[in-house]
C-alpha atoms as an extended CHARMM CRD file, in Angstrom:
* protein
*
        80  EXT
         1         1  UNK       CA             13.9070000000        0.9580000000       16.3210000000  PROA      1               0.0000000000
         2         2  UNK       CA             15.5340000000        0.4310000000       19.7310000000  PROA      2               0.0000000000
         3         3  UNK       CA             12.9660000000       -2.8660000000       20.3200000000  PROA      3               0.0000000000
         4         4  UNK       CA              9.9990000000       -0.8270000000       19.9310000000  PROA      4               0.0000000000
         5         5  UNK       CA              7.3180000000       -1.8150000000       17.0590000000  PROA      5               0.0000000000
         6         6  UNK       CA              5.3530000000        0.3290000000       15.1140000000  PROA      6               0.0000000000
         7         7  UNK       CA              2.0720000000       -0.8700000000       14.1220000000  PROA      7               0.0000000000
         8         8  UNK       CA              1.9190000000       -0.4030000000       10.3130000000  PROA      8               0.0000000000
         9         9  UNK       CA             -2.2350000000       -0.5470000000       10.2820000000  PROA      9               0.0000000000
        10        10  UNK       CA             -2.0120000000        2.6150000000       12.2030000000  PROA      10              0.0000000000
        11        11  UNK       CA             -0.5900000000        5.3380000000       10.4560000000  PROA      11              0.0000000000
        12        12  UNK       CA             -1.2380000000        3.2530000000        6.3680000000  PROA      12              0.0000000000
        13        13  UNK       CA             -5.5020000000        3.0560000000        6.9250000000  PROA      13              0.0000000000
        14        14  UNK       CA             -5.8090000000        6.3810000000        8.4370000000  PROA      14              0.0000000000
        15        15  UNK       CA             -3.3460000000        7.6280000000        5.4530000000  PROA      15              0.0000000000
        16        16  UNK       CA             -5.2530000000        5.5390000000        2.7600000000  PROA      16              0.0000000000
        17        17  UNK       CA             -8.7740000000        7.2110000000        3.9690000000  PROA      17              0.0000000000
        18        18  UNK       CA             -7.0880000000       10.7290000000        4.0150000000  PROA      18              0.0000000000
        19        19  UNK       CA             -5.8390000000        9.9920000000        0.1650000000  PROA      19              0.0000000000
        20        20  UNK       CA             -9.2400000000        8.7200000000       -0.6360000000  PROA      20              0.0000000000
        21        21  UNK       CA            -11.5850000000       11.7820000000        0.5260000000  PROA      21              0.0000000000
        22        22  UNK       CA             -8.7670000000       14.4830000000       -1.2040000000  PROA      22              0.0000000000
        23        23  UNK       CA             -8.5990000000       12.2740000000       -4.5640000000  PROA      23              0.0000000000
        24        24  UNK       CA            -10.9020000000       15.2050000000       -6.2360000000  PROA      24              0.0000000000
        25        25  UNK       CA             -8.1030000000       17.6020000000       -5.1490000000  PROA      25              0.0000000000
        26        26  UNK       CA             -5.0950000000       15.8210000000       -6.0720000000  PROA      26              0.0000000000
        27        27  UNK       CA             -5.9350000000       14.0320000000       -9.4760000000  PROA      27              0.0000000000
        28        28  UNK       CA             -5.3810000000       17.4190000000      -11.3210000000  PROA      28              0.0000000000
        29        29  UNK       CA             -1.6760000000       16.8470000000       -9.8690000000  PROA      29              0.0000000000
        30        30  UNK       CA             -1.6100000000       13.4950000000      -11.4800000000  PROA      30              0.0000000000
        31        31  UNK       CA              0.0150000000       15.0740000000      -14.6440000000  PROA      31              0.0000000000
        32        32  UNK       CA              2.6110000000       16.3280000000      -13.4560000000  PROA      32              0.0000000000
        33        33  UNK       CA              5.9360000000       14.6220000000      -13.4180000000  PROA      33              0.0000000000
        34        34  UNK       CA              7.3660000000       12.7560000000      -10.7380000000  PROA      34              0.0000000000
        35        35  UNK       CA              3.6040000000       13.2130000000       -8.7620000000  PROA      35              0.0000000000
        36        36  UNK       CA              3.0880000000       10.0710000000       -8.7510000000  PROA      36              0.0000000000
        37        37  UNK       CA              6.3990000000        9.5050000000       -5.6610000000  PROA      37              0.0000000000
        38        38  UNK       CA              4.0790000000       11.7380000000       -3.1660000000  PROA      38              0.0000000000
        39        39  UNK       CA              0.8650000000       11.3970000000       -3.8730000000  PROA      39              0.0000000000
        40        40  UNK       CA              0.3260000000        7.5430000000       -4.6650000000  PROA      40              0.0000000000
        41        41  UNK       CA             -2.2960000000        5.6230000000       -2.4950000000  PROA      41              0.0000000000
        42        42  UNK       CA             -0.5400000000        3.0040000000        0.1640000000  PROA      42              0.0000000000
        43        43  UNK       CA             -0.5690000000       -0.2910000000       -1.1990000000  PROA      43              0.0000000000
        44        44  UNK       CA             -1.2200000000       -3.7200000000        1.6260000000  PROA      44              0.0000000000
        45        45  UNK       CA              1.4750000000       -5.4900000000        1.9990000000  PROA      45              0.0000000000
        46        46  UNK       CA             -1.4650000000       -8.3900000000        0.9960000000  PROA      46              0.0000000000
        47        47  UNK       CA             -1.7660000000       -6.9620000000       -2.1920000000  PROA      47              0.0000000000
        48        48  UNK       CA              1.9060000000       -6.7890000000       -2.9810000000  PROA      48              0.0000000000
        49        49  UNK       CA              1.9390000000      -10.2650000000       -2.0190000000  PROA      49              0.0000000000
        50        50  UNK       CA             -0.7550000000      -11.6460000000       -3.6700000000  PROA      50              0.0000000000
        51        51  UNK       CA              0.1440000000       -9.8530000000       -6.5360000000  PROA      51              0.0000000000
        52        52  UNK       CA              3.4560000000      -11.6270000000       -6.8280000000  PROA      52              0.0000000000
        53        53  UNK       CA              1.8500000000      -14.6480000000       -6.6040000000  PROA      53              0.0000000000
        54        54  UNK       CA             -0.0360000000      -14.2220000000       -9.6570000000  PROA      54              0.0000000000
        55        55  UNK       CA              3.4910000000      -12.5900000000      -11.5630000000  PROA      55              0.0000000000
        56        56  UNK       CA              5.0350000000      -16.0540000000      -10.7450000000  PROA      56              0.0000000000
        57        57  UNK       CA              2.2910000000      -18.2950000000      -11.5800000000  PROA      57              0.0000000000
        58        58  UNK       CA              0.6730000000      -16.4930000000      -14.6160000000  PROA      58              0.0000000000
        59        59  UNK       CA              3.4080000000      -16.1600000000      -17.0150000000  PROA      59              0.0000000000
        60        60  UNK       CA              0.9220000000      -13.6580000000      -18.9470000000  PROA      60              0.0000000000
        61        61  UNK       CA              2.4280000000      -11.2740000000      -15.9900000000  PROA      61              0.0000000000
        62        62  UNK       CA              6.0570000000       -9.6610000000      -16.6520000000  PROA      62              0.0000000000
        63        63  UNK       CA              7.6430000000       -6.2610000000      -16.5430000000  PROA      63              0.0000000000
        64        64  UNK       CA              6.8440000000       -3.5520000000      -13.5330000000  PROA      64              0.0000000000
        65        65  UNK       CA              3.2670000000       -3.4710000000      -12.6190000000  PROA      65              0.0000000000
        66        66  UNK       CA              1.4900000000       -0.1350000000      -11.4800000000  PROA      66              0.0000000000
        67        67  UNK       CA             -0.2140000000        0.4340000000       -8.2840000000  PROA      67              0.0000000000
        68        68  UNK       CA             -3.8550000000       -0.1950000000      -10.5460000000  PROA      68              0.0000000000
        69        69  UNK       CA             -2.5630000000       -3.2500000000      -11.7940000000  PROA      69              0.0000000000
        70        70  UNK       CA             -0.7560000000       -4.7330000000       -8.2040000000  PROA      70              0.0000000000
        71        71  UNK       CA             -4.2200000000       -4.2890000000       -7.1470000000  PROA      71              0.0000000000
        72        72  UNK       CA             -6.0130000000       -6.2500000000      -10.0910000000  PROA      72              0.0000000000
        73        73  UNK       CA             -3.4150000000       -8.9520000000       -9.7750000000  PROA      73              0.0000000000
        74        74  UNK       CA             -4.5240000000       -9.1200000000       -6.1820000000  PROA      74              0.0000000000
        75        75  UNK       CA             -8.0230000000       -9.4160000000       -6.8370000000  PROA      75              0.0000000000
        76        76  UNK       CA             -7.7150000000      -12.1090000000       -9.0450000000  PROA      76              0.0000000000
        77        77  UNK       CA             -6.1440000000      -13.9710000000       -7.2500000000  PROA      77              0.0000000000
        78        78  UNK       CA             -7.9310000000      -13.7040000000       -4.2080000000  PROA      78              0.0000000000
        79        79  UNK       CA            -11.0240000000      -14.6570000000       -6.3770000000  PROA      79              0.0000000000
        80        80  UNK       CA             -9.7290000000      -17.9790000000       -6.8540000000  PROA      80              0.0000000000
């Protein structure tokens, strides 16, 4: 905005540790519907990316992939 950039790194890992210490707090919420829009973990823009990867070159892969499974996809194909 107006030439000025915003450092993503700052505001997603603080965020991501703050999710991760009040997960005992917040997975009761988990069950309710439509929770999932406010209270999901960040994802890394890595992730996403590697993840897509995989969907294009795995054609085991289709359909819309949860945050869990973005992350798996990453992982295996970082392992590689």
């Amino acid at each position: 905005m107006n030439g000025i950039d915003v450092p993503l790194q700052l505001v997603g890992e603080p965020l991501d540790k703050f999710l991760d210490s009040t997960k005992s707090f917040t997975r009761p919420l988990q069950s309710l519907p439509g929770s999932d829009l406010f209270i999901a973990p960040p994802v890394s823009v890595d992730d996403v990316a590697y993840a897509a990867i995989k969907a294009v070159t795995d054609d085991d892969v289709f359909g819309i992939q949860t945050i869990e499974q973005i992350i798996e996809l990453s992982s295996a194909i970082r392992a590689n």
